[in-house]
N, CA, C and O atoms as a printed pandas DataFrame, in Angstrom:
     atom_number atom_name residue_name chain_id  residue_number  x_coord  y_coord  z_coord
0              1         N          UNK        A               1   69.706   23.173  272.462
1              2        CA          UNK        A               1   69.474   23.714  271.140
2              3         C          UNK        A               1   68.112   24.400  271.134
3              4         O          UNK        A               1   67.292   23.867  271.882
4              5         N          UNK        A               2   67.776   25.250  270.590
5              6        CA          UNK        A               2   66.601   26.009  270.476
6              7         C          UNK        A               2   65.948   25.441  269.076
7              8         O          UNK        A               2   66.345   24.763  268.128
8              9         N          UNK        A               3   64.911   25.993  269.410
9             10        CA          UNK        A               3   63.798   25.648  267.995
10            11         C          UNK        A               3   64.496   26.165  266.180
11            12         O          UNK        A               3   64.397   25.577  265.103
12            13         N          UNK        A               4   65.122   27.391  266.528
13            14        CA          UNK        A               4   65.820   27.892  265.351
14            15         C          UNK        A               4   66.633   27.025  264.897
15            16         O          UNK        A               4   66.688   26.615  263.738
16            17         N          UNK        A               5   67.370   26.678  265.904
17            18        CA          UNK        A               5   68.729   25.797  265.802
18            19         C          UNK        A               5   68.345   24.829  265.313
19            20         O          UNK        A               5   68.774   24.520  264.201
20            21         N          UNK        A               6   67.427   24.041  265.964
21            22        CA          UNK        A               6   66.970   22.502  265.163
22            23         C          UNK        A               6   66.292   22.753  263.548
23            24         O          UNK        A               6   66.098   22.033  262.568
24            25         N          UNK        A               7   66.092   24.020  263.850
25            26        CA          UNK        A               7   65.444   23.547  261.824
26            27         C          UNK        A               7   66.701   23.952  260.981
27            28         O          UNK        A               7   67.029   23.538  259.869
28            29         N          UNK        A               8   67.262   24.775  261.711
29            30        CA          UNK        A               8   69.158   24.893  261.183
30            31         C          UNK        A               8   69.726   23.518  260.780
31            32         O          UNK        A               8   70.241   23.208  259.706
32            33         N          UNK        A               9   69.514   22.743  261.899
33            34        CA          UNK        A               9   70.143   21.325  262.122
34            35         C          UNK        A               9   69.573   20.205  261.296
35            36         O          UNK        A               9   70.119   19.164  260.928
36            37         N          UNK        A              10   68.613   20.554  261.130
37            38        CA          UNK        A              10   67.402   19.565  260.297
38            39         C          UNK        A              10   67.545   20.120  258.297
39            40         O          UNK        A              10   67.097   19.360  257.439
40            41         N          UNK        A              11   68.035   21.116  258.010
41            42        CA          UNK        A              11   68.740   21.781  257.337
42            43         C          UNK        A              11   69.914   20.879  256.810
43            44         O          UNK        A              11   69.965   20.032  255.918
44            45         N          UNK        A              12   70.970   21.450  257.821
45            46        CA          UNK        A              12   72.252   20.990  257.508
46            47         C          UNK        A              12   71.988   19.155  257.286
47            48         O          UNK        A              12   72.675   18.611  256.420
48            49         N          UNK        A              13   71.184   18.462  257.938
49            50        CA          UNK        A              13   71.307   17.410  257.725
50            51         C          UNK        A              13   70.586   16.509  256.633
51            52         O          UNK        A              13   70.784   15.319  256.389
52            53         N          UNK        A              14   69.940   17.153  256.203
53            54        CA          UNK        A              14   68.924   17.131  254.798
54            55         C          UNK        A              14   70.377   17.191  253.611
55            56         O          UNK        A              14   70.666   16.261  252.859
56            57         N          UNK        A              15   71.126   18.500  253.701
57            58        CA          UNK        A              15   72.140   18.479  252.732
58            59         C          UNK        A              15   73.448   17.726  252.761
59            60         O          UNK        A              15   74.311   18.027  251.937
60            61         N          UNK        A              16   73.698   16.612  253.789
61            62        CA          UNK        A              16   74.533   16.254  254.526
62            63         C          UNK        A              16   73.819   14.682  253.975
63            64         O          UNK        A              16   74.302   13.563  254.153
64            65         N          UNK        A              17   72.817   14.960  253.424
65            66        CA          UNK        A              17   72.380   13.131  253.685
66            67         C          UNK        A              17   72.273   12.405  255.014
67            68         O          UNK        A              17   72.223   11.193  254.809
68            69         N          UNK        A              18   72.230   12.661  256.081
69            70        CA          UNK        A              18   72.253   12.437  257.009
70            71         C          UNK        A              18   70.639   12.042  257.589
71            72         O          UNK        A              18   69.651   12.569  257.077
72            73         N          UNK        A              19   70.529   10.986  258.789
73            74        CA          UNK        A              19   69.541   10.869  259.026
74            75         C          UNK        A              19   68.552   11.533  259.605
75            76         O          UNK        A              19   68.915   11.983  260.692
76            77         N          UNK        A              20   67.201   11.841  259.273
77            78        CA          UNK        A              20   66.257   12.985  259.597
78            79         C          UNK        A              20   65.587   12.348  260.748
79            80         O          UNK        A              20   65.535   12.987  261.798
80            81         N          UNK        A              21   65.175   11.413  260.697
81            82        CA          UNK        A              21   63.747   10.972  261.798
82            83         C          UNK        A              21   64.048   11.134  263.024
83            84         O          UNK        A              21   63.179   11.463  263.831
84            85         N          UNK        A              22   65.696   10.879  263.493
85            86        CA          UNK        A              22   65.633   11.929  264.944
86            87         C          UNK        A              22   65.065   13.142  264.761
87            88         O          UNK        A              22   64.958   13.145  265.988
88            89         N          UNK        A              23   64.607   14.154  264.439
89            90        CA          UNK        A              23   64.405   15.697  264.600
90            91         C          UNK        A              23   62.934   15.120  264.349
91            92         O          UNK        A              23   62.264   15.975  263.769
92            93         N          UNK        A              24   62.128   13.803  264.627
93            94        CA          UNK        A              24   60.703   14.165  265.083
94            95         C          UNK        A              24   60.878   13.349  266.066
95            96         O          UNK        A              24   61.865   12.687  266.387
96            97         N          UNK        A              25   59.200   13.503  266.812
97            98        CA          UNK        A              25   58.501   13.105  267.705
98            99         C          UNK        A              25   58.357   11.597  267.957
99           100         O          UNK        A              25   57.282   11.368  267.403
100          101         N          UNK        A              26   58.801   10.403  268.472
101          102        CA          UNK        A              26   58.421    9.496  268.488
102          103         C          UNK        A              26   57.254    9.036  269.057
103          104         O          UNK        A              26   57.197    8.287  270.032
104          105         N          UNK        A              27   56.246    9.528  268.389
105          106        CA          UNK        A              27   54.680    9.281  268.639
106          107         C          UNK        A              27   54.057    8.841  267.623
107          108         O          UNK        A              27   54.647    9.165  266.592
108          109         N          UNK        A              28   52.567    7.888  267.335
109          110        CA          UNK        A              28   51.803    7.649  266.394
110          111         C          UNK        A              28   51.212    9.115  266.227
111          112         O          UNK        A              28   50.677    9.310  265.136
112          113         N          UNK        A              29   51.216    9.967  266.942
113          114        CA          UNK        A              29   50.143   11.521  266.366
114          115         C          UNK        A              29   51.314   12.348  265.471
115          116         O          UNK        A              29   51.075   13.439  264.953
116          117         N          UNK        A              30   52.788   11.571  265.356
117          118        CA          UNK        A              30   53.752   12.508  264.754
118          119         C          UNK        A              30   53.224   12.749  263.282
119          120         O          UNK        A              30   53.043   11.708  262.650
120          121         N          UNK        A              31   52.940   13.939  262.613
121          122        CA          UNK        A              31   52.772   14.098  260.693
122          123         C          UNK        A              31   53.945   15.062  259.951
123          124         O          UNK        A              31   54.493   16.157  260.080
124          125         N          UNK        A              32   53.936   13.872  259.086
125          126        CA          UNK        A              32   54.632   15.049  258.228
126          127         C          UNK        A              32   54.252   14.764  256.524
127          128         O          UNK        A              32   54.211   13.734  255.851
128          129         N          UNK        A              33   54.005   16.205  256.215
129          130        CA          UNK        A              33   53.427   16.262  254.775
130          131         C          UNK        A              33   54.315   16.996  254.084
131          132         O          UNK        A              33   54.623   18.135  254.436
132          133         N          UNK        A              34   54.843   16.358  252.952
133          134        CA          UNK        A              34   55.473   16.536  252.413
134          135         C          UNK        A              34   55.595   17.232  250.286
135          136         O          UNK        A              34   54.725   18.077  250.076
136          137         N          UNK        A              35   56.030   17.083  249.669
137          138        CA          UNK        A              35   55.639   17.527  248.199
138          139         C          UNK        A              35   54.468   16.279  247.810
139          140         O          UNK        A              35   53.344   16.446  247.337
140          141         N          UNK        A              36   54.964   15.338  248.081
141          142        CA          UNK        A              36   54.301   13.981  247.403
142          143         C          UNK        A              36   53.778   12.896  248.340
143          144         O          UNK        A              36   53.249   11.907  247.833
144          145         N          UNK        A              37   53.848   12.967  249.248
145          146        CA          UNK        A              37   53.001   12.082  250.556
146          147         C          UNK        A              37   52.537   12.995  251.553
147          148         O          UNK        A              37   52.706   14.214  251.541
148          149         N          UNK        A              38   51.825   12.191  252.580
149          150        CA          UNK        A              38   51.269   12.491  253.533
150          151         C          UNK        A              38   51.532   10.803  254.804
151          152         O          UNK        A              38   50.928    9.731  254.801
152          153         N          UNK        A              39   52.708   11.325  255.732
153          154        CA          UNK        A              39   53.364   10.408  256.549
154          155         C          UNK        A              39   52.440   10.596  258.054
155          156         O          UNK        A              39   52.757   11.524  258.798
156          157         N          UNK        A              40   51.491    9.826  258.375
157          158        CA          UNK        A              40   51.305    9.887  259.882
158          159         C          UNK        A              40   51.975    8.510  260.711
159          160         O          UNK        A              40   52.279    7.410  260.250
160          161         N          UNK        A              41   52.081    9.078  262.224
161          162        CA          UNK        A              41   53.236    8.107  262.802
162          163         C          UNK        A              41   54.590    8.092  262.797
163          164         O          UNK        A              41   55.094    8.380  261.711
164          165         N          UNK        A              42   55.272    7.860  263.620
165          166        CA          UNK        A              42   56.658    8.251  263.792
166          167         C          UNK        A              42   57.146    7.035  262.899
167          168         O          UNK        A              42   58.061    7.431  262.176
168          169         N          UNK        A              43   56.846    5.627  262.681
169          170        CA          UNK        A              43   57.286    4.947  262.283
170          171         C          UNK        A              43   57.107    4.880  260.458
171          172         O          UNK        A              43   57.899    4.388  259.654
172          173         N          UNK        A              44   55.627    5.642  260.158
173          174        CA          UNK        A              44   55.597    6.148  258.764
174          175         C          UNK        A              44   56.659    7.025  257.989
175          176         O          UNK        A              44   57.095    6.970  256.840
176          177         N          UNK        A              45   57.000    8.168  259.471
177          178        CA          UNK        A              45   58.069    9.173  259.068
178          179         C          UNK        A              45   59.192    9.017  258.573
179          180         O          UNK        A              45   59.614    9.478  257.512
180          181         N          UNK        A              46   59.883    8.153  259.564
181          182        CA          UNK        A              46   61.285    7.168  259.494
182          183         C          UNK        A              46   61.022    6.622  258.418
183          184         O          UNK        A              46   61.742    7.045  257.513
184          185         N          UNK        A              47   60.414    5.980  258.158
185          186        CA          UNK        A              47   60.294    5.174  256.737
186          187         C          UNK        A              47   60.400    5.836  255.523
187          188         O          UNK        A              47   61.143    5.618  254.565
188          189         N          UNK        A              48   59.254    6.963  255.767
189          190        CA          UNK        A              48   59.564    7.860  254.543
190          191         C          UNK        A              48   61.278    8.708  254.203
191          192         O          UNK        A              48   62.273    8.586  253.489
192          193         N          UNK        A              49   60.787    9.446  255.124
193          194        CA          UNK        A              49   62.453    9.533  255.249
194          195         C          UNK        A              49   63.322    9.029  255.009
195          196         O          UNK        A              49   64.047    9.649  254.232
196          197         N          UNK        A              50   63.831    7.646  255.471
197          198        CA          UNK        A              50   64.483    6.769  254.602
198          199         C          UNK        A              50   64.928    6.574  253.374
199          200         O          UNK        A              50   66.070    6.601  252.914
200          201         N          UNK        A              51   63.593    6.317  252.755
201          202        CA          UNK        A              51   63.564    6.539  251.331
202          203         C          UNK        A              51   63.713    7.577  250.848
203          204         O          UNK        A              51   64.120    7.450  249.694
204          205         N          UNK        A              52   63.596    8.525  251.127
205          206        CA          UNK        A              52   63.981    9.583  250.482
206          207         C          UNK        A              52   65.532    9.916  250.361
207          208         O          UNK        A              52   65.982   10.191  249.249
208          209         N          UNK        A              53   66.350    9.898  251.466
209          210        CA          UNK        A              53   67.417    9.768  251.805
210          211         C          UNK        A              53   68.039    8.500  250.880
211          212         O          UNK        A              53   69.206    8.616  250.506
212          213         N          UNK        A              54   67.316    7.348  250.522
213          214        CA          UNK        A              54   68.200    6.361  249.573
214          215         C          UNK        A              54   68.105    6.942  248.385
215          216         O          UNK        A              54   69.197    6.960  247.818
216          217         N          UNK        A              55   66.940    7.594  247.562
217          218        CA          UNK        A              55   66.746    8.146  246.562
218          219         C          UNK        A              55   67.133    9.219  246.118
219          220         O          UNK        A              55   66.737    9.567  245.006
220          221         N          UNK        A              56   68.129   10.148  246.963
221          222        CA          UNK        A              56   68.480   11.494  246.658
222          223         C          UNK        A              56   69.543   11.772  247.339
223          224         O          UNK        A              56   69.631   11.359  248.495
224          225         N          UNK        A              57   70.530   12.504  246.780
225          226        CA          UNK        A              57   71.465   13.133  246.885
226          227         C          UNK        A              57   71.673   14.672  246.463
227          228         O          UNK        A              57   71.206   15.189  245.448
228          229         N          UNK        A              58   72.183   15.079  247.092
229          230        CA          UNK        A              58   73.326   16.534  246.603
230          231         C          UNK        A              58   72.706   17.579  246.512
231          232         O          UNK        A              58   72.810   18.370  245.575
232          233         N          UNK        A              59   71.644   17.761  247.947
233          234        CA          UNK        A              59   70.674   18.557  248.331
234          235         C          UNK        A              59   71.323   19.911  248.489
235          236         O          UNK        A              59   72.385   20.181  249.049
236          237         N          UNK        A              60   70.341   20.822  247.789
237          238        CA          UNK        A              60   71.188   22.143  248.027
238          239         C          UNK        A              60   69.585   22.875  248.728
239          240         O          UNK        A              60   68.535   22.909  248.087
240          241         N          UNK        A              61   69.774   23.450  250.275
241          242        CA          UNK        A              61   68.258   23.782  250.853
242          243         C          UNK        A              61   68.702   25.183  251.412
243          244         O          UNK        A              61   69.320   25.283  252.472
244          245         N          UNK        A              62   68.411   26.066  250.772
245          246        CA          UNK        A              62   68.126   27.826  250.634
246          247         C          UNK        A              62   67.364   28.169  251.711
247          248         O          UNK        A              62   66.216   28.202  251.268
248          249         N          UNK        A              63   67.343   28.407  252.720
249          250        CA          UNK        A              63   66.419   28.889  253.867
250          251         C          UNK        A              63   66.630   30.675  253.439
251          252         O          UNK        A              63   67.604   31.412  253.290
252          253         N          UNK        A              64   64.998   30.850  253.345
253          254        CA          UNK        A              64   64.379   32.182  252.939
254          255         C          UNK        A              64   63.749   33.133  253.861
255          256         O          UNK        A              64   64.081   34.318  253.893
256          257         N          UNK        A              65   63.209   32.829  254.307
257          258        CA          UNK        A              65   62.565   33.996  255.473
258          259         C          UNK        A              65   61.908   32.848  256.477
259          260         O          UNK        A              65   60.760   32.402  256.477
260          261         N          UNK        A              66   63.102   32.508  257.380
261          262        CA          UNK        A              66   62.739   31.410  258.979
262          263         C          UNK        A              66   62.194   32.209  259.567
263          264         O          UNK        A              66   62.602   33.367  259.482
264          265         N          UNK        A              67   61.201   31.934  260.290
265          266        CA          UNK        A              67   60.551   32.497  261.587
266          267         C          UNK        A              67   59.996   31.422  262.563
267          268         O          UNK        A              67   59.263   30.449  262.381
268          269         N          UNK        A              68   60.504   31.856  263.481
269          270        CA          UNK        A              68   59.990   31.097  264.887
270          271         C          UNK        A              68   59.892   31.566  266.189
271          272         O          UNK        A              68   60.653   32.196  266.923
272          273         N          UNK        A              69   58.388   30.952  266.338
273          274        CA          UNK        A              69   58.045   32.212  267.543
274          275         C          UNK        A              69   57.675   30.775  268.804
275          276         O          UNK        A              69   56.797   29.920  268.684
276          277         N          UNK        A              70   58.329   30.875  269.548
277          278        CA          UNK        A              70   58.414   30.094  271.007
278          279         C          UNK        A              70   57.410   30.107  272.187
279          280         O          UNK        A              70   57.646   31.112  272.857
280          281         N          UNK        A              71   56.700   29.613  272.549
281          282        CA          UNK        A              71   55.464   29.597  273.296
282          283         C          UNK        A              71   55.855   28.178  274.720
283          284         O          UNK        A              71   56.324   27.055  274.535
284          285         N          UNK        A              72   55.439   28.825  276.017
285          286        CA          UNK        A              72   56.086   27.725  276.831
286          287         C          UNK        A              72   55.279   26.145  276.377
287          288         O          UNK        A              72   54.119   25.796  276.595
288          289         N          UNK        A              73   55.995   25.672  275.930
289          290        CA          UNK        A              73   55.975   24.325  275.757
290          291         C          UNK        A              73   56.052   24.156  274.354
291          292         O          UNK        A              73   55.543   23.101  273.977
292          293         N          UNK        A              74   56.454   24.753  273.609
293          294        CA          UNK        A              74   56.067   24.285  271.846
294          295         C          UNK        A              74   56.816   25.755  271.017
295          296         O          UNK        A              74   57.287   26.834  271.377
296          297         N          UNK        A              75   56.641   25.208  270.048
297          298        CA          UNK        A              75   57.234   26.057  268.945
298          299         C          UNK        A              75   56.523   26.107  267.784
299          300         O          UNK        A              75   55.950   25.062  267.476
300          301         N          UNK        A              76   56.403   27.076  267.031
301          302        CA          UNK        A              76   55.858   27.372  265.508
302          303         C          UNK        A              76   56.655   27.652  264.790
303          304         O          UNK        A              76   57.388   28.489  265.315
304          305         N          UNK        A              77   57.078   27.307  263.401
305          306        CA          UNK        A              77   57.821   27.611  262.753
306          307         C          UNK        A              77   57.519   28.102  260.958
307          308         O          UNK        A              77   56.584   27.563  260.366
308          309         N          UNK        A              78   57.873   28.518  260.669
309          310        CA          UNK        A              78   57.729   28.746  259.143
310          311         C          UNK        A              78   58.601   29.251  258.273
311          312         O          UNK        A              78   59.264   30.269  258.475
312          313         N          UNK        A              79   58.642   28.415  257.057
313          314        CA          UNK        A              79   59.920   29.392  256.060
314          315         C          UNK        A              79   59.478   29.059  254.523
315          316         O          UNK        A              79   58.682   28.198  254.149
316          317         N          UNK        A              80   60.236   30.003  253.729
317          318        CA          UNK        A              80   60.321   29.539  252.313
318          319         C          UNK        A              80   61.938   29.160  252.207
319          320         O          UNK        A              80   62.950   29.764  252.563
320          321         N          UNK        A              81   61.712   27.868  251.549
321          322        CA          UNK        A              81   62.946   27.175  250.865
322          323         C          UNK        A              81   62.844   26.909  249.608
323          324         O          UNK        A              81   61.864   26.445  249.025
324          325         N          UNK        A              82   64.527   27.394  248.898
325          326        CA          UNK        A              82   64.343   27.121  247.782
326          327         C          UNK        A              82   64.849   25.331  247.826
327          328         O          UNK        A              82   65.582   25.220  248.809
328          329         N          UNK        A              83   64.758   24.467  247.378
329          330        CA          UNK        A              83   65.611   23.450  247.402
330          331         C          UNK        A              83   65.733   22.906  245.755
331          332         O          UNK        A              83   65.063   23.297  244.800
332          333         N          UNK        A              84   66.680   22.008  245.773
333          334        CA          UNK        A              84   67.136   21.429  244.514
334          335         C          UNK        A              84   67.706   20.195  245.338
335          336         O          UNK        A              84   67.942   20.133  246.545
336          337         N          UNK        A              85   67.902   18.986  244.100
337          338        CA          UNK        A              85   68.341   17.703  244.400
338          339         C          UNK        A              85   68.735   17.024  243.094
339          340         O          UNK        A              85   68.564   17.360  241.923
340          341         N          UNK        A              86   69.303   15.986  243.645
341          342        CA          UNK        A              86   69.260   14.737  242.527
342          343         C          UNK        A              86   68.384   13.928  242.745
343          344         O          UNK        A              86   68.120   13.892  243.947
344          345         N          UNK        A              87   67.678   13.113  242.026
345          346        CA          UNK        A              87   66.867   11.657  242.092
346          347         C          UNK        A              87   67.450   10.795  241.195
347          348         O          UNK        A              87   67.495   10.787  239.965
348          349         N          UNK        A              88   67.966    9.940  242.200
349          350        CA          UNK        A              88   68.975    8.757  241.887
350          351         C          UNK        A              88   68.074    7.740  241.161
351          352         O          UNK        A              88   68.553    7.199  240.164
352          353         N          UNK        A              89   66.646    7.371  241.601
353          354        CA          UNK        A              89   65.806    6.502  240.524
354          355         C          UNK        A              89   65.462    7.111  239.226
355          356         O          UNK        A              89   65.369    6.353  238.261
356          357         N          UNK        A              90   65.218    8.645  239.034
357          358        CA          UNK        A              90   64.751    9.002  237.791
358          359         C          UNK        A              90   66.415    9.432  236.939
359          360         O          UNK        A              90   66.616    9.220  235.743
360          361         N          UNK        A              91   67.151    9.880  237.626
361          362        CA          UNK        A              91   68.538   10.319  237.297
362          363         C          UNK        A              91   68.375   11.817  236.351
363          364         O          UNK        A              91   68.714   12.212  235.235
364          365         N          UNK        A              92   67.569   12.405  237.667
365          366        CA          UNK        A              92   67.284   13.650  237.090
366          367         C          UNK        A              92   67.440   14.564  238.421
367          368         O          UNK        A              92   67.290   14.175  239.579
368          369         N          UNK        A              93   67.777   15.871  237.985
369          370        CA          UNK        A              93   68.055   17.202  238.875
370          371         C          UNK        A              93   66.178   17.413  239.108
371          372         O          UNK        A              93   65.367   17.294  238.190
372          373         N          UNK        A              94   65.926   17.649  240.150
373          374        CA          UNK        A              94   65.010   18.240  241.046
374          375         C          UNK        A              94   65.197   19.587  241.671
375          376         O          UNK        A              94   66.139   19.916  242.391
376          377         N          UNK        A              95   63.909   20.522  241.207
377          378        CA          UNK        A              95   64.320   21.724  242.502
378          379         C          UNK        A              95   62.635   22.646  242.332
379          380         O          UNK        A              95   62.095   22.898  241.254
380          381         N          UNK        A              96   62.155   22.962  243.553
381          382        CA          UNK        A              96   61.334   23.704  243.931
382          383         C          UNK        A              96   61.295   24.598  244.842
383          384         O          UNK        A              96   61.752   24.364  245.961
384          385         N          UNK        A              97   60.634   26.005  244.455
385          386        CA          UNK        A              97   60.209   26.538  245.234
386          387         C          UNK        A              97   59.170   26.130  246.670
387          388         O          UNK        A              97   57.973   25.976  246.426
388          389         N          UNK        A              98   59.666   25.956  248.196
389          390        CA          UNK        A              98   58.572   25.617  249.076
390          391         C          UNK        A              98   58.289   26.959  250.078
391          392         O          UNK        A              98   58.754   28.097  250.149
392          393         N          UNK        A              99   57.135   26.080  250.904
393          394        CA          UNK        A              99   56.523   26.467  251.981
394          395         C          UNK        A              99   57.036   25.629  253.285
395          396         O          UNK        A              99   56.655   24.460  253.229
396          397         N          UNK        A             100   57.609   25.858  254.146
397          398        CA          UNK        A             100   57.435   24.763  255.386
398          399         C          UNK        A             100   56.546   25.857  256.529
399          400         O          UNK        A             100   56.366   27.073  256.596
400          401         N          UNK        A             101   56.111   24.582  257.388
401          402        CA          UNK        A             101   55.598   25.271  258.293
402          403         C          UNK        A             101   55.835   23.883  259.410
403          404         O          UNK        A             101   56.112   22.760  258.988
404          405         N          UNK        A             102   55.717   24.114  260.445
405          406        CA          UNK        A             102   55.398   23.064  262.009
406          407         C          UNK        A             102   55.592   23.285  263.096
407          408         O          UNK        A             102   55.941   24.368  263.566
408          409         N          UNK        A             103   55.417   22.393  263.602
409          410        CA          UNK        A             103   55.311   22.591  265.477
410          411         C          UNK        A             103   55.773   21.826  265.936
411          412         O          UNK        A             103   55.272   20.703  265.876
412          413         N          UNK        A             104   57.135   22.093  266.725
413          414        CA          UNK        A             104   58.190   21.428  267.734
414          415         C          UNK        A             104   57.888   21.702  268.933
415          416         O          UNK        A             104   57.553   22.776  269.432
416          417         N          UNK        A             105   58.024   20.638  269.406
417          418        CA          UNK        A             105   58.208   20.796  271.235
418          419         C          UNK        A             105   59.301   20.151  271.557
419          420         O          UNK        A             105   60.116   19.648  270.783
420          421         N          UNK        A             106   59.322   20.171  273.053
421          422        CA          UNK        A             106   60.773   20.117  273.874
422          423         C          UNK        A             106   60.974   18.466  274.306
423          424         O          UNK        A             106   60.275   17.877  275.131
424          425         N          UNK        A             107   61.814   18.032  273.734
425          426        CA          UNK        A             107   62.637   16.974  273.688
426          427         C          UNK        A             107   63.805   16.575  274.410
427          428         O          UNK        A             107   64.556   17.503  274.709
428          429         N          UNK        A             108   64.061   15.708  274.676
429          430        CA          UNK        A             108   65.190   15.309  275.929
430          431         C          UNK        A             108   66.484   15.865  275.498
431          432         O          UNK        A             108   67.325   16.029  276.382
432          433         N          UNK        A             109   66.822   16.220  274.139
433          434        CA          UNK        A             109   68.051   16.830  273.967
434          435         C          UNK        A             109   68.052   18.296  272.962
435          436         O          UNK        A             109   68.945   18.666  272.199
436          437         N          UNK        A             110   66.892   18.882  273.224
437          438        CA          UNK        A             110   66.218   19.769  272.543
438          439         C          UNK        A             110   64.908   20.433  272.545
439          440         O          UNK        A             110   64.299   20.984  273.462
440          441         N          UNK        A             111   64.452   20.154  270.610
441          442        CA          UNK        A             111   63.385   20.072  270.659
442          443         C          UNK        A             111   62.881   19.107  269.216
443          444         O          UNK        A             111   63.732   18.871  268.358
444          445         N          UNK        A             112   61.932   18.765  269.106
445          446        CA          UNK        A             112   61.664   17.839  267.752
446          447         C          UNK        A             112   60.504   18.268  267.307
447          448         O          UNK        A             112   59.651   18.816  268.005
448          449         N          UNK        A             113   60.389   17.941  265.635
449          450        CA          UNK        A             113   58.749   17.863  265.263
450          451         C          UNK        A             113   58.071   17.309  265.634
451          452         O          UNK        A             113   58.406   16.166  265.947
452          453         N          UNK        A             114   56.826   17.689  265.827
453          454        CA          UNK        A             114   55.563   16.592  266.175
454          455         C          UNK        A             114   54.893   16.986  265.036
455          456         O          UNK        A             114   54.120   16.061  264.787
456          457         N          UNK        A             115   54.709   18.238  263.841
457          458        CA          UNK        A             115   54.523   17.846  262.753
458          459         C          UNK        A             115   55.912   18.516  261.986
459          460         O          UNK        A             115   57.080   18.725  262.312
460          461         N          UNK        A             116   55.078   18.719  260.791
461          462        CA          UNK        A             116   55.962   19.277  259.472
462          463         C          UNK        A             116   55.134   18.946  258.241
463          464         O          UNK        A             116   54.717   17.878  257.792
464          465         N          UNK        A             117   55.029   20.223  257.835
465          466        CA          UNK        A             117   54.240   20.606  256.207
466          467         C          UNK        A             117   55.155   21.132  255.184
467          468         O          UNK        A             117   55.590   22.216  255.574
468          469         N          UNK        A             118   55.480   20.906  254.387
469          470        CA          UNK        A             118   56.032   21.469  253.002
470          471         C          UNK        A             118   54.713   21.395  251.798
471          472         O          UNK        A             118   53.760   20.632  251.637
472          473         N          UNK        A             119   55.182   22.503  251.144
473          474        CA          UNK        A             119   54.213   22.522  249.962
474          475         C          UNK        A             119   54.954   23.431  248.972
475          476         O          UNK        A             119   55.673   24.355  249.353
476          477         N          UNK        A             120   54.708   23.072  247.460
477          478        CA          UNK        A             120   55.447   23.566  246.362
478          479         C          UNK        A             120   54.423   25.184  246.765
479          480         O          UNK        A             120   53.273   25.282  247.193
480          481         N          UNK        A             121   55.516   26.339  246.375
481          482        CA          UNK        A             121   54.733   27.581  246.472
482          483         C          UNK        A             121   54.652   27.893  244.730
483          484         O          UNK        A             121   55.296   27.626  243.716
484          485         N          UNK        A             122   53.252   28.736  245.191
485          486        CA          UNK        A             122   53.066   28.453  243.167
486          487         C          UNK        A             122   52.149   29.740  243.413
487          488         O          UNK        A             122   51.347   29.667  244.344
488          489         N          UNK        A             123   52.194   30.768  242.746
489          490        CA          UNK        A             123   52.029   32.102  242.424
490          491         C          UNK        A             123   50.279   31.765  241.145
491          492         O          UNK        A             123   50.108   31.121  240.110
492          493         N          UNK        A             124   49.500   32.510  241.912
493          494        CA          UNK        A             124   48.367   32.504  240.736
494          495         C          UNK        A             124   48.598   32.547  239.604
495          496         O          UNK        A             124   47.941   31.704  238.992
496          497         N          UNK        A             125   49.315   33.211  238.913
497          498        CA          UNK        A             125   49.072   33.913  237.654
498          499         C          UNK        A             125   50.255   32.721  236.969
499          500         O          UNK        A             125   50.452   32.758  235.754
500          501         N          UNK        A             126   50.938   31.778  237.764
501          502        CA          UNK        A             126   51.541   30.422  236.887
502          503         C          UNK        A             126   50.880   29.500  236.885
503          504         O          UNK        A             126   51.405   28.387  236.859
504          505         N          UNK        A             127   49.267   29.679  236.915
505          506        CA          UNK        A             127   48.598   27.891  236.919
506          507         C          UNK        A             127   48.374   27.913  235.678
507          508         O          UNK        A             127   47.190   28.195  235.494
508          509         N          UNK        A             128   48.748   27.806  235.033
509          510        CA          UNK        A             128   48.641   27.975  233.506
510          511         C          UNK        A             128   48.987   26.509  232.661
511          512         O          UNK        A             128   49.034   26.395  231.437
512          513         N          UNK        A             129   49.200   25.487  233.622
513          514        CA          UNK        A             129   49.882   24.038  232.986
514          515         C          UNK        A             129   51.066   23.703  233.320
515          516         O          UNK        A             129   51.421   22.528  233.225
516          517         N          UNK        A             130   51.913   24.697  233.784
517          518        CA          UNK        A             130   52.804   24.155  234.242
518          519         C          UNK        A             130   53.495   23.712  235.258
519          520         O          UNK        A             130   52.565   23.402  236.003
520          521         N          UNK        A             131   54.357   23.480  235.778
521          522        CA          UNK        A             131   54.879   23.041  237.413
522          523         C          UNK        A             131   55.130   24.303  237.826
523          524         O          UNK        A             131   55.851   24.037  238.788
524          525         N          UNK        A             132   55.055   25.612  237.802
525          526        CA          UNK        A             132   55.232   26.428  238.502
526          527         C          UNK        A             132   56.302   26.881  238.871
527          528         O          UNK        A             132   56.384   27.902  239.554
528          529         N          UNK        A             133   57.447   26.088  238.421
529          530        CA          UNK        A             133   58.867   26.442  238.818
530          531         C          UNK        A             133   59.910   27.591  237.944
531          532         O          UNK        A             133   61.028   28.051  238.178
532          533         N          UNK        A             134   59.147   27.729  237.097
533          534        CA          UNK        A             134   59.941   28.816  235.889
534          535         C          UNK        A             134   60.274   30.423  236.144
535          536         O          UNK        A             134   60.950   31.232  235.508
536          537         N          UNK        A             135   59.480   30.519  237.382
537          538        CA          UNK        A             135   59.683   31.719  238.087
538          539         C          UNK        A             135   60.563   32.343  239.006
539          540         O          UNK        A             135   60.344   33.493  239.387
């Protein structure tokens, strides 16, 4: 599988409910930052992940402009996603505009994160009080 493919795969399995923490790094230097935490450690990740996965359903994830540029030994990646969800504890629809960005390397049946960044994307001229999503 190539680097494209796995954030394809990491994709499909986000909307699939399916388990994420294979598609990282099993290392303590593994990060992933997310809307609302900041996970270091492979065993932080899994965890988070987890929970997230018990707390949400019926992920709908919009891949916007992927790019990935391949370097021998590693990968860079970046995209805008739109995503939307359910949250099964608040019993409310979720959805934001993001940012991802990270760096995969080559893995015994691939390749995996060793990190991963998401961040809500929010346009200057909406800091005005609100969540930024009305746009």
């Amino acid at each position: 599988m190539t680097p494209e493919e796995t954030v394809e795969a990491y994709y499909d399995a986000l909307r699939a409910g399916e388990a994420l923490a294979p598609f990282f790094v099993e290392s303590p230097a593994t990060v992933k930052v997310g809307l609302e935490e900041r996970l270091v450690g492979y065993a932080e990740v899994a965890r988070g992940l987890r929970e997230q996965t018990r707390t949400t359903e019926d992920w709908t994830v919009e891949s916007r402009d992927l790019h990935v540029v391949e370097r021998e030994g590693g990968a860079a990646v970046g995209d805008e996603v739109a995503l939307s969800w359910y949250d099964t504890e608040a019993f409310a629809e979720r959805a934001a505009r993001t940012r991802w960005s990270g760096t995969l390397v080559p893995a015994d049946d691939g390749w995996a994160f060793a990190g991963m960044h998401v961040s809500q994307a929010t346009d200057l001229d909406e800091l005005d009080g609100t969540d930024g999503l009305d746009g």
